[in-house]
N, C-alpha and C positions, 0 to 999 in steps of 0.2 A: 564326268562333268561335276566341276564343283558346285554346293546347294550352297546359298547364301542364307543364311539366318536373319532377323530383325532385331536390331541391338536391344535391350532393355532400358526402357526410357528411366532418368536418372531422378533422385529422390533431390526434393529438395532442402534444405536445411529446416530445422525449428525455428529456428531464428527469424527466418524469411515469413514463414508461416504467421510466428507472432507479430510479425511488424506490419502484413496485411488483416490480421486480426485485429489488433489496434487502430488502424487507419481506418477500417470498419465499421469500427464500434465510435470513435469519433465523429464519421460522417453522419453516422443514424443519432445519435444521441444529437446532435447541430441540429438536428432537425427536427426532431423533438422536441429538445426544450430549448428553444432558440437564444436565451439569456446565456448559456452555455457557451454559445458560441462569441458573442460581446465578452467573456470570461476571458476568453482565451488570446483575442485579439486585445485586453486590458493588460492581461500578461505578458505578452510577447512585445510592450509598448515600455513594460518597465524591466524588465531583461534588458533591453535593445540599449535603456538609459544607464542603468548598472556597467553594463561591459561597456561602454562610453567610457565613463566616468569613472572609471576602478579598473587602470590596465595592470593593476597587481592580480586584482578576483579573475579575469581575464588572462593572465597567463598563468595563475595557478590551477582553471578550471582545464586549459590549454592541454599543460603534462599533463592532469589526471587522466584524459582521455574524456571529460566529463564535456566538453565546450560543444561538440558536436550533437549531445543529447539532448540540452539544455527544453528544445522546443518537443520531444515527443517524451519527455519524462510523463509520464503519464500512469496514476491507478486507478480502477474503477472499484466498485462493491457491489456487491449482490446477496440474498438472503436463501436459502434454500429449508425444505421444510422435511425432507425427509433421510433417512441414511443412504438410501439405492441412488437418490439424486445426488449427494455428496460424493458417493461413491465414485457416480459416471461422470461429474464434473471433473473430478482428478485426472480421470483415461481421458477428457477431451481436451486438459490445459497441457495432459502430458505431450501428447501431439505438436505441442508449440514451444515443447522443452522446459516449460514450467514445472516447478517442484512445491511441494508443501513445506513452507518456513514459517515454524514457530506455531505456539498455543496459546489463545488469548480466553480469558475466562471474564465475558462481560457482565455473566449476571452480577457481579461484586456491583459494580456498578450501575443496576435495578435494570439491564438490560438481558434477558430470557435468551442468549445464543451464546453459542462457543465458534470459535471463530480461527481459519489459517491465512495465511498468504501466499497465494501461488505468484513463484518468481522461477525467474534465470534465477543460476547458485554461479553459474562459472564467470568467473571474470570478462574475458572476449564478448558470450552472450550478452552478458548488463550492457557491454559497450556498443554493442550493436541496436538494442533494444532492451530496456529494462521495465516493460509493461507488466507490472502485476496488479493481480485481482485478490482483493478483502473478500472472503468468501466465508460468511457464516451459517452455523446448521441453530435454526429453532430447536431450543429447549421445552418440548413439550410438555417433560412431567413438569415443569415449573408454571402450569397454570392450575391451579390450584381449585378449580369447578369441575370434577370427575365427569361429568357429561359434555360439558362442554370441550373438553380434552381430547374425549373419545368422538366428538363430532369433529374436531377439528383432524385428525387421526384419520377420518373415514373421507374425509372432503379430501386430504392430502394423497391417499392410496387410490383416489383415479384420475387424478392428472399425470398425466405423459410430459413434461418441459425440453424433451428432445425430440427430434426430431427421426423417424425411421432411418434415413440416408444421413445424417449426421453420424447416428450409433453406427452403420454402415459402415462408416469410413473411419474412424475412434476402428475397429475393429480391423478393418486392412492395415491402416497405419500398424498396428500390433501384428499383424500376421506376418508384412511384407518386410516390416522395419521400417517405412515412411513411405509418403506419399509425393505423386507426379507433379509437378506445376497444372495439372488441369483437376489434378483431384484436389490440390491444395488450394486451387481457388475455389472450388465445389463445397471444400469445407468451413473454409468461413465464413460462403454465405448463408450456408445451412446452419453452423456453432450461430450466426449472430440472431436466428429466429429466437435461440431460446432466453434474449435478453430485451428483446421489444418490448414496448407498452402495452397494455390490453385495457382499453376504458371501458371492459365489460368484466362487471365482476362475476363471480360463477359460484356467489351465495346469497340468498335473497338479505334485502335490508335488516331485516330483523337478524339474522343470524351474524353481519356484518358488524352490527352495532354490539352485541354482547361479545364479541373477540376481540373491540375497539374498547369499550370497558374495560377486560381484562389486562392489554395492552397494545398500542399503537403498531407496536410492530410487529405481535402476533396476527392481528389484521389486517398487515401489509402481505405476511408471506401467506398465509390462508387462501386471503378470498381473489386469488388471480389466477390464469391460468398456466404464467409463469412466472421465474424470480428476476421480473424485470430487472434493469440496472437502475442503482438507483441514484448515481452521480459517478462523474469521470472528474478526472485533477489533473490539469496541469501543473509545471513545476515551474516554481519564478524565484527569482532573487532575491527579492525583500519584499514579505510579507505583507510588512507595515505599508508599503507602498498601497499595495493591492487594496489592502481592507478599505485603507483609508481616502481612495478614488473609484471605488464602486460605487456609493449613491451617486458621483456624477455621472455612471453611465447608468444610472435608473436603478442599478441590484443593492438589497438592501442587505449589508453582512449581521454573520451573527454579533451576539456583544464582545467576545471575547477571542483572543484567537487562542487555539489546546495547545499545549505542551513547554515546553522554555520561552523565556521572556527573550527578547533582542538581547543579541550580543555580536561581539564583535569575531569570535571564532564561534561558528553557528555549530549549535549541537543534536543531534538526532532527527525530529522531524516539528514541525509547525504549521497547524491546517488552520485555516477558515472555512467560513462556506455562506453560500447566500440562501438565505432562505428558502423552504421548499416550495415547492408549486402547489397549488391547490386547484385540482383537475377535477372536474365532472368524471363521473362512473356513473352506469346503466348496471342498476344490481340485477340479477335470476328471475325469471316467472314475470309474468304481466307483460311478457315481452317487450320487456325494457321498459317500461312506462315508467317504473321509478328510479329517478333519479337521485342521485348525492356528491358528497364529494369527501375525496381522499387524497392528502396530504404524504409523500413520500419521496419524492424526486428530487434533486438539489444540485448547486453547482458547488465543485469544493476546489481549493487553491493549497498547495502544497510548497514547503520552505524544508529541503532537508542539508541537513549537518554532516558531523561525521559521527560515526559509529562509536559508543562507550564499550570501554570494557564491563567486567561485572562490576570490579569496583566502581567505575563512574558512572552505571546505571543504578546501583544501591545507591549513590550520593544524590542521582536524579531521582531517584523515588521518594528519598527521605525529603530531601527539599520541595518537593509538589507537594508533598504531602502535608507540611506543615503548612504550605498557603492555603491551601485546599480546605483544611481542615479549621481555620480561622477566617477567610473571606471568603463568603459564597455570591454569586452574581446573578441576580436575580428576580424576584417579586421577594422582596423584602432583603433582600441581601443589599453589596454593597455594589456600587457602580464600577465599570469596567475599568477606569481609571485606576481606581483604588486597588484593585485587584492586578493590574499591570504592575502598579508601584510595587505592591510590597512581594510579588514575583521578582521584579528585577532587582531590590534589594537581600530577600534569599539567598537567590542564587549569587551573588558576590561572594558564598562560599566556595562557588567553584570555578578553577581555575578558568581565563579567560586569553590565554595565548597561545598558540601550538605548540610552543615547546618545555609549557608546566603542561598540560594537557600527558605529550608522552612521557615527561621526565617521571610523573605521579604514574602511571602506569593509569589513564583514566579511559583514553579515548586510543582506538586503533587507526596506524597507520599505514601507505605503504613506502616502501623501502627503494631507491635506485643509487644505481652509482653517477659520481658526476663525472663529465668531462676531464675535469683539475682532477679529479681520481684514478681515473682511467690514465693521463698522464702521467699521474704519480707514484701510477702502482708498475708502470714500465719502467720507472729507475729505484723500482723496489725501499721507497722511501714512506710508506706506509705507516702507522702505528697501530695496534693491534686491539684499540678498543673502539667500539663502533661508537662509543661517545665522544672520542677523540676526532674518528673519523668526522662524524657530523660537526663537529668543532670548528675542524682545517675546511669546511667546507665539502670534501672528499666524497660524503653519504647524505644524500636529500632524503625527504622524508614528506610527504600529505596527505591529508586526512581520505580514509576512507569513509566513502556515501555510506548515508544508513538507509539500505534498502526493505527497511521492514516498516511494524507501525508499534504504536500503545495504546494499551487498554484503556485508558482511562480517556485519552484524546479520541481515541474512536466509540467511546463510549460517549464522551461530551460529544461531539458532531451530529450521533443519532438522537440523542435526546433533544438537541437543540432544533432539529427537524422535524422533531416527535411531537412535541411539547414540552415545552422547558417547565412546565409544572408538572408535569407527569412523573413519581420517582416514583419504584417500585423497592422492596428491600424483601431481597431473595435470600431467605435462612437454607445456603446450598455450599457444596463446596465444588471446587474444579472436576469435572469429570473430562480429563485427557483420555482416561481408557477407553472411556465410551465415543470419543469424538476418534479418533482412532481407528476402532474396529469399524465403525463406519464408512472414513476413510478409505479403507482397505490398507493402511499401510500408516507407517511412523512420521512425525513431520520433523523435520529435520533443526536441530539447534541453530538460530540465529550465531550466538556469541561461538560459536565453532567452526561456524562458517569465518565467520571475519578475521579470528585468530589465525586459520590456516592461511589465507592469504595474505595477511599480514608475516607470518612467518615465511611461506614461500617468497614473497616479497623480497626481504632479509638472504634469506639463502641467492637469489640468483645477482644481488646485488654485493653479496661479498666473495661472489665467484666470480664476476666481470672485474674484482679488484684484487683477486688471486687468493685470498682471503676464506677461501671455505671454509663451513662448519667453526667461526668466529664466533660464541654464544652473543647474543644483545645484552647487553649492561646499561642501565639508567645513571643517568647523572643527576646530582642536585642542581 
């Protein structure tokens, strides 16, 4: 007699994983901080107007594969305070197919953390869901009170921010290779404990207030019991729209929005954010009797572009910098206005159409063949330079998303939530080795990421026109 066995129930993708993780973490943050959700419904009002009104952005957003994601483009942040947390962060984003992109060094910018970006890297995953999480590790030796450092140290070494059954399954997922649709629901709602609010702090007031001296967002990741979230971003069309229709819906933005001025071929990324919340906390001891309040929470809106190469990230650094470093916006500085202007007059050093964009070799694209190519290349009537091709129309070409962030713009966002008079000036320099071995592992180059698929791109686009191993040539 034959014995029947019980088939082995089947894993479900990262993918799947991340995109109920997401969904997750958007419901609870809605409910949180309810302005958040007015955020999103303001967003999706001026999307909805954009693809109306521009059936070019609309069929360009179309190919990209981009038009479907439009509404769950979505990143969150979070602060963590010790290496074993950063550590296990990684094993639990790894679970959802997230990877470490890029090294941002914010102390330059008088903010105390170093910081990654866990994302999808493969092309299909981003198009499926592209949820990544700003994830920074406090720079502790950068507080510069040796006692206070070493308190801050010993308050960090007894919080737990995972959850037992969380690490549980972060460990089968590794053991098994992935997890069940019942464990993969088990996991996210156990991964979303360790991003809730705690309006109890777990340091008496006094200890609160000198980590809040020292720096604002030392005393955000300190005194809690974990590295709540501290804003989610949707992704919208035009920026400009957003900023400038939020006090009708009551949210009051910050003055400026971070990173490149408006243009007409959008480049890299563009945040706002509305003000943070100012929430009641019950500090330690007295049980609870004393009260205060802590500023940390925020709603942020996000505009991204395409992706620079190095050179037209060197041209976008040199060019910030010289606004940056002549209009500041401010208490005493100069008004937003003024600082917009002479942004958008800047940057008219860099190119503003797609096809000086690639011709300069600035911004990365991806590659397809067209129809009229596909035809043309079955009466072998072809010509053999891919700038020709794109000429005859033969080889399309659009801009790849920039799925990463900038230092300096996620440096302006937290200070603008901080206190925008708060500036620190950290005599440090980058420590990637350190943020790294933390880690447990290497975080992987953004501009290497984009070049390969851009290059793949190319390849399977001049093999669908018979055309292999064609090098790419730029035209003037």
């Amino acid at each position: 007699m034959s014995r029947s066995f019980p088939m082995p129930q089947a894993f479900v993708s990262p993918d799947r994983i991340r995109a109920l993780f997401a969904e997750a973490m958007s419901q609870m943050y809605r409910a949180e901080v309810p302005q958040y959700g007015t955020l999103i419904e303001l967003v999706a009002e001026v999307n909805a107007g954009c693809l109306e009104n521009d059936p070019d952005l609309r069929d360009r957003l179309a190919r990209a594969g981009e038009l479907e994601r439009i509404d769950v483009e979505r990143h969150g942040a979070i602060r963590l305070g010790t290496a074993d947390e950063l550590f296990t962060i990684r094993r639990l984003f790894a679970v959802m197919g997230m990877q470490p992109v890029g090294y941002y060094d914010l102390s330059v910018a008088g903010v105390p953390v170093h910081s990654t970006s866990f994302r999808p890297i493969d092309e299909a995953a981003l198009n499926v869901n592209p949820f990544r999480v700003f994830t920074s590790l406090l720079r502790l030796e950068l507080i510069e009170d040796e006692g206070l450092r070493g308190e801050a140290e010993a308050i960090l070494a007894k919080r737990r921010i995972y959850t037992p059954r969380a690490v549980a399954l972060i460990e089968r997922h590794e053991q098994k290779g992935g997890l069940t649709e019942a464990e993969a629901t088990e996991f996210v709602a156990e991964a979303v404990k360790t991003f809730r609010w705690h309006g109890e702090a777990t340091v008496s007031a006094d200890t609160y207030k000198r980590l809040h001296d020292a720096h604002r967002l030392i005393a955000d990741v300190v005194s809690f019991k974990g590295p709540h979230i501290n804003h989610l971003t949707p992704r919208t069309l035009d920026i400009d729209a957003v900023q400038a229709r939020m006090p009708e819906r009551g949210i009051t933005p910050k003055a400026v929005i971070e990173g490149p001025p408006r243009r007409h071929c959008d480049i890299l990324l563009r945040q706002t954010s509305f003000k943070a919340l100012e929430e009641t906390i019950a500090f330690s001891g007295d049980d609870g009797a004393i009260q205060g309040t802590h500023t940390a929470r925020f709603g942020e809106i996000e505009q991204r572009g395409v992706a620079l190469t190095a050179k037209g990230r060197a041209l976008y650094d040199q060019l910030l910098a010289s606004v940056r470093g002549e209009v500041q916006v401010g208490a005493g500085g100069a008004k937003a206005g003024a600082y917009d202007d002479e942004l958008a007059a800047r940057f008219k050093a860099l190119p503003d159409s797609w096809g000086e964009l690639r011709r300069a070799d600035l911004a990365f694209f991806r590659y397809s063949a067209t129809p009229a190519g596909i035809a043309a290349a079955a009466d072998s009537r072809l010509p053999g330079d891919p700038a020709a091709l794109i000429a005859k129309g033969y080889l399309a070409f659009t801009p790849i998303v920039y799925e990463d962030f900038l230092p300096v713009s996620a440096a302006g966002i937290f200070q603008s939530n901080l206190g925008t008079d708060q500036q620190q000036n950290y005599a440090t320099r980058s420590n990637r080795d350190a943020f790294e071995a933390a880690l447990g592992a290497t975080v992987q180059d953004e501009l290497t990421l984009y070049a390969e698929r851009q290059a793949a791109s190319l390849d399977s686009a001049l093999e669908a026109l018979g055309l292999a191993g064609l090098p790419l040539k730029t035209v003037a």
